[in-house]
C-alpha positions as semicolon CSV with decimal commas, in nm:
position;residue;x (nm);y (nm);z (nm)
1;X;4,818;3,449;-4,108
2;X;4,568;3,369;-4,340
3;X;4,227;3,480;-4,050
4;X;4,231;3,725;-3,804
5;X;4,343;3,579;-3,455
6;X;4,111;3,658;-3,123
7;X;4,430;3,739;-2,938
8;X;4,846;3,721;-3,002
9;X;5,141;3,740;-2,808
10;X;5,400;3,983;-2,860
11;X;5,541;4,002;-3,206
12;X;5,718;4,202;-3,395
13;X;5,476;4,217;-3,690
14;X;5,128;4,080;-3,806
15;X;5,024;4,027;-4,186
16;X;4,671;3,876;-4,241
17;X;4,557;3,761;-4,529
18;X;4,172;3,862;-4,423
19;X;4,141;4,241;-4,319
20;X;4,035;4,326;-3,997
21;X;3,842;4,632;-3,824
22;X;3,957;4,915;-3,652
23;X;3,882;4,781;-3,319
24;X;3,944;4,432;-3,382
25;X;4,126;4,288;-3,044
26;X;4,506;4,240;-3,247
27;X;4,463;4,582;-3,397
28;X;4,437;4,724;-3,070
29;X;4,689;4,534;-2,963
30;X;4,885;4,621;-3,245
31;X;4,805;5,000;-3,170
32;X;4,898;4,967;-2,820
33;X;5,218;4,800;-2,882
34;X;5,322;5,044;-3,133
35;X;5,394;4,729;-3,368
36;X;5,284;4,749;-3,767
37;X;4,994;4,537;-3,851
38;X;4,869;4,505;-4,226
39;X;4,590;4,382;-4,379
40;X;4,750;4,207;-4,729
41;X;4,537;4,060;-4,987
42;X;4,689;3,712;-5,074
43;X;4,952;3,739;-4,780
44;X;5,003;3,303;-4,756
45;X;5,083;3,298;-5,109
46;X;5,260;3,658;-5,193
47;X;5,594;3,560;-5,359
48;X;5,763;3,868;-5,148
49;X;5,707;3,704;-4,810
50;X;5,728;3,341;-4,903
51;X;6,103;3,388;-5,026
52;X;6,194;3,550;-4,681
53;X;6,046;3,262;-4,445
54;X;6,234;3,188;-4,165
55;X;6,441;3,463;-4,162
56;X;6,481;3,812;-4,035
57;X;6,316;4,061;-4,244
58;X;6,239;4,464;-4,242
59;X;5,890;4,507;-4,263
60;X;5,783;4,909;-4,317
61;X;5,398;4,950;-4,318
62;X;5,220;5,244;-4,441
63;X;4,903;5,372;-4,472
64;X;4,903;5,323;-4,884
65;X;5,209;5,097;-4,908
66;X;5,500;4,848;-4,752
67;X;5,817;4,726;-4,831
68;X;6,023;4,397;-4,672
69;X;6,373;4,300;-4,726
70;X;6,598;4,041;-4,548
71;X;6,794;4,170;-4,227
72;X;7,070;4,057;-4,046
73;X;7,059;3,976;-3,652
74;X;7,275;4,251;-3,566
75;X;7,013;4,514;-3,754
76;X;6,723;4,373;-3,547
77;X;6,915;4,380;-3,238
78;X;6,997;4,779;-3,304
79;X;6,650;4,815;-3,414
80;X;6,519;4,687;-3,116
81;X;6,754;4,901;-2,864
82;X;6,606;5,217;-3,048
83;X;6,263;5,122;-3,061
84;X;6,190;4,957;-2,754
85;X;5,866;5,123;-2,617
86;X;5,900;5,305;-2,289
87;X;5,834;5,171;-2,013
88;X;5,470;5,228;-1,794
89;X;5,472;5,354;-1,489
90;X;5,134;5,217;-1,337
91;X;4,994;5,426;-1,031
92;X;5,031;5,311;-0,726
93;X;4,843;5,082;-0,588
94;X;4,604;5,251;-0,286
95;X;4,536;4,952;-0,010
96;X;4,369;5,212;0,216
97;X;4,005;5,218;0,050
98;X;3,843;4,869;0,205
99;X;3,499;5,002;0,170
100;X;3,272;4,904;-0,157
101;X;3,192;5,232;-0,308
102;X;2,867;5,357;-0,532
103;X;3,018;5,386;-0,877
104;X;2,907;5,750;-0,891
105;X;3,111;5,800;-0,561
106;X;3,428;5,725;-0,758
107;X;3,548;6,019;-0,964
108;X;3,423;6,386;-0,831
109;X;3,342;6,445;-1,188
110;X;3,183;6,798;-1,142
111;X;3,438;7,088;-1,240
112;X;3,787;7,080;-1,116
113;X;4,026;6,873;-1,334
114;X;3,907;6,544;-1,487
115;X;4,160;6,397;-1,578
116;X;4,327;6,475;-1,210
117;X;4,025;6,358;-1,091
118;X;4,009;5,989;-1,287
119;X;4,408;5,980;-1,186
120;X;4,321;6,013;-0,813
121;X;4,071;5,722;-0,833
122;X;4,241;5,462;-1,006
123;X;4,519;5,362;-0,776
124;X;4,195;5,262;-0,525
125;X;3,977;5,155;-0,793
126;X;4,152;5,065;-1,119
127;X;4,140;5,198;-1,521
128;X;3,771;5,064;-1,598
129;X;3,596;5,178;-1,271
130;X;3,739;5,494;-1,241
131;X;3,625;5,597;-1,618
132;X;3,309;5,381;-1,523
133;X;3,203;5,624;-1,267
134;X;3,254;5,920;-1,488
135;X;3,022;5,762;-1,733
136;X;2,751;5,717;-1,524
137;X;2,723;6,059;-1,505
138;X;2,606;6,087;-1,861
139;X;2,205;6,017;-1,908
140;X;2,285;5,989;-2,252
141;X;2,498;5,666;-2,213
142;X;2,242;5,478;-1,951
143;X;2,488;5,341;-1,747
144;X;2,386;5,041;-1,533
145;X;2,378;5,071;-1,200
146;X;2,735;4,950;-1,052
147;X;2,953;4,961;-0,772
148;X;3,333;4,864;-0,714
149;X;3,558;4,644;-0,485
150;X;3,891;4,855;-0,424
151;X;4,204;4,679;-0,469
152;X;4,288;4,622;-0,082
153;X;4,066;4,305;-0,114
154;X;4,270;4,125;-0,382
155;X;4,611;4,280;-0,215
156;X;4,493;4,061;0,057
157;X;4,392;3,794;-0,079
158;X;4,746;3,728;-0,248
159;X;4,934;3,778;0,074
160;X;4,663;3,598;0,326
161;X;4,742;3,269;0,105
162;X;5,073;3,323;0,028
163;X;5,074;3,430;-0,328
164;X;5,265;3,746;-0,328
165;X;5,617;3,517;-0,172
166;X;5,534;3,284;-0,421
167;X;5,504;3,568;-0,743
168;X;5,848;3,713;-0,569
169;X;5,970;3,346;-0,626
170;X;5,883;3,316;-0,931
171;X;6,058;3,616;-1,054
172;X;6,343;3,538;-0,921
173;X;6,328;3,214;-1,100
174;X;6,606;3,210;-1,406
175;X;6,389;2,928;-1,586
176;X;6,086;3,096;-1,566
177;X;6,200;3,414;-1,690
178;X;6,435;3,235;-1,969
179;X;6,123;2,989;-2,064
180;X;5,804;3,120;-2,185
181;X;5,653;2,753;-2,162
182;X;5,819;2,726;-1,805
183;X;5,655;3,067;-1,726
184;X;5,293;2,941;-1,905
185;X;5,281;2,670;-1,684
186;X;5,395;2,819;-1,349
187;X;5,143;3,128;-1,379
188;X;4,896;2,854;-1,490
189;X;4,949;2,689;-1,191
190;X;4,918;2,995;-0,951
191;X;4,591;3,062;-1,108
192;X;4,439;2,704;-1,039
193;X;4,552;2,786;-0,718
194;X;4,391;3,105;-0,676
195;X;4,035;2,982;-0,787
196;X;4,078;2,758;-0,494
197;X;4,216;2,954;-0,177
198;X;3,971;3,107;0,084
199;X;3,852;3,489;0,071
200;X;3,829;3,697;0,379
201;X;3,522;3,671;0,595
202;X;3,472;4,040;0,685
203;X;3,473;4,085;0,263
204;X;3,223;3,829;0,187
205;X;3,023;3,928;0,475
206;X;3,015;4,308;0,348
207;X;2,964;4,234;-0,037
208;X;2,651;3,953;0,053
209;X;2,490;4,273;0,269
210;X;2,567;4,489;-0,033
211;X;2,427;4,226;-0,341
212;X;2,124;4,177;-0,084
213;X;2,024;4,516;-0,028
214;X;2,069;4,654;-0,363
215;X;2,097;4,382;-0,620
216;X;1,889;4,122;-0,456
217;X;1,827;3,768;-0,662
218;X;2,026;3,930;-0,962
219;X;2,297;3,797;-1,166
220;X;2,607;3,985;-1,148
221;X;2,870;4,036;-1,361
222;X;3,263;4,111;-1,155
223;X;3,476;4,328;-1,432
224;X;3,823;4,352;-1,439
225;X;3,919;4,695;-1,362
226;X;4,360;4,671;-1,231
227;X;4,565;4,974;-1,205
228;X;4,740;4,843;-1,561
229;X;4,437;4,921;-1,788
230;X;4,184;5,209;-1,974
231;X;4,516;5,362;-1,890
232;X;4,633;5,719;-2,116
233;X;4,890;5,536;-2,317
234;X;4,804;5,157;-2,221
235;X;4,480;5,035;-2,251
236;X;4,588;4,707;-2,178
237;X;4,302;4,568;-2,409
238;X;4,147;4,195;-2,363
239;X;4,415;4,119;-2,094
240;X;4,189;4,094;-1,831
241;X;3,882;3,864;-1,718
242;X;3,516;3,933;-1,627
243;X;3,283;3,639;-1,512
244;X;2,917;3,653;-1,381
245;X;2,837;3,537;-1,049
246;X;2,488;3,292;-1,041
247;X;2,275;3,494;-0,807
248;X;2,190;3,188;-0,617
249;X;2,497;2,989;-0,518
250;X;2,736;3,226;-0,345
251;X;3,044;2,980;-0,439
252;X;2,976;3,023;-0,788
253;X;2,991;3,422;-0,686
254;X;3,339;3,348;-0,499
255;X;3,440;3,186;-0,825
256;X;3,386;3,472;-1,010
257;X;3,555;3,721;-0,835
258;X;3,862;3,468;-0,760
259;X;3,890;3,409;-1,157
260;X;3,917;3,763;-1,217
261;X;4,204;3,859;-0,989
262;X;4,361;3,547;-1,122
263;X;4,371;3,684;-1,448
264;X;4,610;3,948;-1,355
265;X;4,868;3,608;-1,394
266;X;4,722;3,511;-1,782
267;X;5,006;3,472;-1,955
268;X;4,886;3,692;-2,268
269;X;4,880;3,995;-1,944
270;X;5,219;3,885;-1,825
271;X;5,391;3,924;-2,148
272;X;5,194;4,217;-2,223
273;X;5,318;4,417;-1,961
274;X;5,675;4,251;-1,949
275;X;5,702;4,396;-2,335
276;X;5,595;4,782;-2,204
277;X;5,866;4,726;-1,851
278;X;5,562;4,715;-1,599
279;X;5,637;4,611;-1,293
280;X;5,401;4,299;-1,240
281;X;5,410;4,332;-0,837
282;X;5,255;4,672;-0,862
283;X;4,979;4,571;-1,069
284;X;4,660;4,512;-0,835
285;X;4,253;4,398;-0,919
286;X;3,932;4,593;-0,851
287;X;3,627;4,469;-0,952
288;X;3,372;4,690;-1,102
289;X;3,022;4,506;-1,025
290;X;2,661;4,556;-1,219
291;X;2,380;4,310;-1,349
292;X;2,462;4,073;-1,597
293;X;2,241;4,119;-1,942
294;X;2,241;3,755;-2,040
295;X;2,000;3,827;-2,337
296;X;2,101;4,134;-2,496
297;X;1,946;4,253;-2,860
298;X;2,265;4,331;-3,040
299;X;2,636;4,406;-2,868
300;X;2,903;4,650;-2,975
301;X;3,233;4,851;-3,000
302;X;3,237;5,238;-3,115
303;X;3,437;5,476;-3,122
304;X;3,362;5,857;-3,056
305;X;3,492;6,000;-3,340
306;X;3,587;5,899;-3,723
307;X;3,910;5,673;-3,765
308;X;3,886;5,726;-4,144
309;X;3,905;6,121;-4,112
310;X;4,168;6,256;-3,885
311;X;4,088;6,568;-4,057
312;X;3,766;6,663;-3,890
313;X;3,597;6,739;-4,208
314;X;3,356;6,434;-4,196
315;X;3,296;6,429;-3,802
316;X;3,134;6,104;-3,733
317;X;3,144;5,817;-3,516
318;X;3,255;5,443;-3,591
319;X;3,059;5,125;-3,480
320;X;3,102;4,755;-3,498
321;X;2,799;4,582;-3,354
322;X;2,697;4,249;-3,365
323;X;2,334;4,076;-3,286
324;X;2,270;3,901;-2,968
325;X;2,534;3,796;-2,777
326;X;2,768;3,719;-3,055
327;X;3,123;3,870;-3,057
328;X;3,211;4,176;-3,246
329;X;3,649;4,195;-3,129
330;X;3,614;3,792;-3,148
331;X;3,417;3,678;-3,355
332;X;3,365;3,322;-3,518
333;X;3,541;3,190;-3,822
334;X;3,390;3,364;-4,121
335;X;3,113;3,559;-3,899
336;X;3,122;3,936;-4,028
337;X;2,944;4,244;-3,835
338;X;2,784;4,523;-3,897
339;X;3,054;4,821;-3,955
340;X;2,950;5,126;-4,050
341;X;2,994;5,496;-3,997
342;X;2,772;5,699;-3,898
343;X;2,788;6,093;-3,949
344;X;2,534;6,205;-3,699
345;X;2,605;6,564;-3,698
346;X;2,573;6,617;-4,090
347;X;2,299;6,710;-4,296
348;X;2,073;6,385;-4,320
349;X;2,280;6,191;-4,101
350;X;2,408;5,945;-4,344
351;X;2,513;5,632;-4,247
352;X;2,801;5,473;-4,458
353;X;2,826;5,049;-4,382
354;X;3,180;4,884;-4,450
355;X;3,051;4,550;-4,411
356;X;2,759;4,363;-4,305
357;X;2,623;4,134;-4,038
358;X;2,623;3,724;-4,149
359;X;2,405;3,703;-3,883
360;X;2,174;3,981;-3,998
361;X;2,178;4,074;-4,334
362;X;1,913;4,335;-4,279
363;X;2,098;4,516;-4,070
364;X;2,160;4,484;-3,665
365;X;2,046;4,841;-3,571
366;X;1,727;5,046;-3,670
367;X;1,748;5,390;-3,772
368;X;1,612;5,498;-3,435
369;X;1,865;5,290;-3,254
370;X;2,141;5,430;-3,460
371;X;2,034;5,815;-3,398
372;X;2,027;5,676;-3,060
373;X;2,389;5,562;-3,018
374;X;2,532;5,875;-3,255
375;X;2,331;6,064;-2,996
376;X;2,498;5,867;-2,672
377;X;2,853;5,861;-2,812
378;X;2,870;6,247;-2,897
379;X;2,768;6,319;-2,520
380;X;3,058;6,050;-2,410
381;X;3,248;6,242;-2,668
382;X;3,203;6,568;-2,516
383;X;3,178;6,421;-2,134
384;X;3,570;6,339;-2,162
385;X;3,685;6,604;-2,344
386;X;3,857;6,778;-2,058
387;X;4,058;6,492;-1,971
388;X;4,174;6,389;-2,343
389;X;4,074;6,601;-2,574
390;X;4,368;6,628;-2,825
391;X;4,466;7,001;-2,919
392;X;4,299;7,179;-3,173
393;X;4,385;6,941;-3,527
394;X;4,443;6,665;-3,377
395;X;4,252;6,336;-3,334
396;X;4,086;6,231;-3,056
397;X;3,850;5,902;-2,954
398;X;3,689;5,726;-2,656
399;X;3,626;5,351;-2,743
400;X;3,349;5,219;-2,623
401;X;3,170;4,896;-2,555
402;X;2,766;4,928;-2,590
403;X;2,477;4,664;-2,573
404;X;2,079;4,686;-2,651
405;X;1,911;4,524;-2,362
406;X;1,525;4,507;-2,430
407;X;1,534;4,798;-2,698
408;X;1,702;5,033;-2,482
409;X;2,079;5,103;-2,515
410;X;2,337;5,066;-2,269
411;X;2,699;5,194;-2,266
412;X;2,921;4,992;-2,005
413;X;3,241;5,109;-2,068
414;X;3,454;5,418;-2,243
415;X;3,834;5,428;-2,210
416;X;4,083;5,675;-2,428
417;X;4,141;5,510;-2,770
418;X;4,553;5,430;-2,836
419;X;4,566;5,678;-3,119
420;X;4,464;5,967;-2,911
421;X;4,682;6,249;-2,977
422;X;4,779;6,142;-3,317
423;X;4,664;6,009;-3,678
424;X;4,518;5,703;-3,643
């Protein structure tokens, strides 16, 4: 491709022409997958790739180099038998839980086993909440204040209307299975569905007491947060929709939080977990709830500890941050960010850009904001440690999605980068 796409499919392979960043939403991808991805100067017109189009080709992708050559069918059918990823065994799902729950109430973060601890919350509470609520417990990060919707609301949901015989249908279904555009438009069609079928009573009745009495005339914003994401392994990245609820029309709240559990049928998360063997009926959607920040200063992506040095030499931390509201994973055609590392625990804390905002060519951040965020990130750093810290040599990275509100920074999410455990 000659850009960077905001999102792919399942392939085998992805060669851009324009390079992308380290947390770019296909790199993840790409990461998570365990499929090579290479940045290639001149990719549309390279004489080694335009003589093998249309065919099946070897493509080996290294750090400093890469090689193609043409393969046969039968090599890419014994490649695939050998390389298939293994399958993800998803916890499961805990319909129990029907009360909504403090964020902070989540995890019992203090001592014990953390990672035990963010296991035994997420088959209630999902990937993103569960890691949400151990967050909150860092002053550094300024979590917002939150709360989350277990899963037993969307489980019923899908089988008060139906849904769940009509998934089971579906799956039996030799056309949609066979089809992807057959399969496109039938989850398409359960979705449109979805956004229109009734929610429970006694759960609208209970969230309206809880927005009233704690988040009263605010705008809310419903996360994703299924037991198939921010996973060890599978961080099922981008898959999944958040929407913000208008504070005064509670249909356009209902909307929200219908839209979301809908998106566990996008077709992008269907195929995603079809390629790792999940099994889609034992996926289920939380919600993790806070205030929207419609006007934010400057929005971001970070992570904990320095791609570029899986040495530990130059400890540092990455960032990708964008002004405003503007997207840093997906951003417009030819919009660049800020990128930069910045190596808060050295000696003068320098601060080493990659590339540079189009939208800010002074620079998104000030210095204090930047010491602030190394700052913030180190304490995430050290907050999950316990749960996925690497052994001694080995990398190790929470990514994590920040924003400036008013001057003042906010962390809203950390989840255990792909590459933990190994060179990036």
């Amino acid at each position: 491709l000659d850009r960077v796409p905001n999102d792919l499919s399942v392939v085998g392979g992805l060669v851009t022409e324009e390079f992308q960043t380290p947390l770019s939403h296909v790199n993840v991808l790409s990461q998570n997958r365990g499929t090579p991805n290479m940045g290639l100067r001149g990719a549309t017109t390279n004489a080694a790739l335009r003589a093998l189009d249309g065919q099946w080709v070897r493509l080996e992708v290294g750090a400093f180099a890469w090689s193609i050559r043409a393969a046969t069918g039968e090599e890419a059918d014994a490649f695939w038998e050998a390389h298939k990823p293994a399958a993800v065994a998803v916890p499961r799902l805990d319909t129990t839980v029907t009360g909504l729950r403090d964020i902070e109430d989540l995890v019992a973060a203090d001592g014990g086993d953390l990672r035990a601890a963010i296991k035994a919350a997420i088959p209630a509470f999902g990937g993103k909440a569960a890691h949400f609520s151990v967050l909150a417990r860092v002053p550094e990060a300024n979590a917002p204040e939150a709360f989350a919707i277990p899963v037993a609301w969307y489980a019923q949901f899908m089988a008060q209307n139906g849904f769940d015989a009509r998934i089971e249908a579906m799956l039996a279904d030799p056309a949609f299975n066979d089809d992807p555009a057959v399969r496109d438009a039938q989850l398409e069609a359960l979705r449109e569905d979805m956004g229109d079928a009734p929610v429970d009573e006694t759960f609208q009745a209970a969230l309206r007491a809880k927005l009233d009495a704690e988040f009263p005339n605010r705008s809310m914003r419903f996360r994703s947060s299924t037991n198939a994401e921010d996973l060890d392994g599978f961080t099922g990245a981008g898959l999944y929709t958040s929407k913000t609820g208008d504070a005064g029309d509670w249909e356009d709240t209902l909307d929200a939080i219908r839209d979301v559990w809908a998106s566990v049928w996008s077709f992008r998360a269907f195929e995603e977990r079809a390629w790792r063997s999940i099994d889609h009926r034992a996926v289920g959607m939380a919600l993790l709830v806070h205030p929207n920040f419609p006007d934010e200063d400057a929005n971001g992506v970070a992570l904990t500890a320095n791609p570029f040095d899986p040495s530990g030499l130059e400890p540092g931390v990455y960032v990708n941050v964008q002004v405003g509201e503007a997207s840093v994973v997906q951003p417009e055609d030819g919009a660049t960010t800020d990128q930069f590392v910045y190596h808060h625990a050295l000696p003068g804390q320098p601060v080493v850009y990659l590339t540079r905002s189009s939208l800010a060519p002074g620079g998104v951040l000030s210095t204090a904001q930047i010491h602030t965020l190394g700052a913030a990130l180190d304490a995430v750093h050290r907050r999950f440690a316990p749960a996925y810290g690497a052994e001694r040599g080995a990398w190790y990275a929470m990514d994590v999605e920040f924003k400036f509100d008013d001057g003042a920074l906010v962390i809203k999410q950390a989840r255990p980068h792909p590459g933990r455990g190994r060179t990036p």
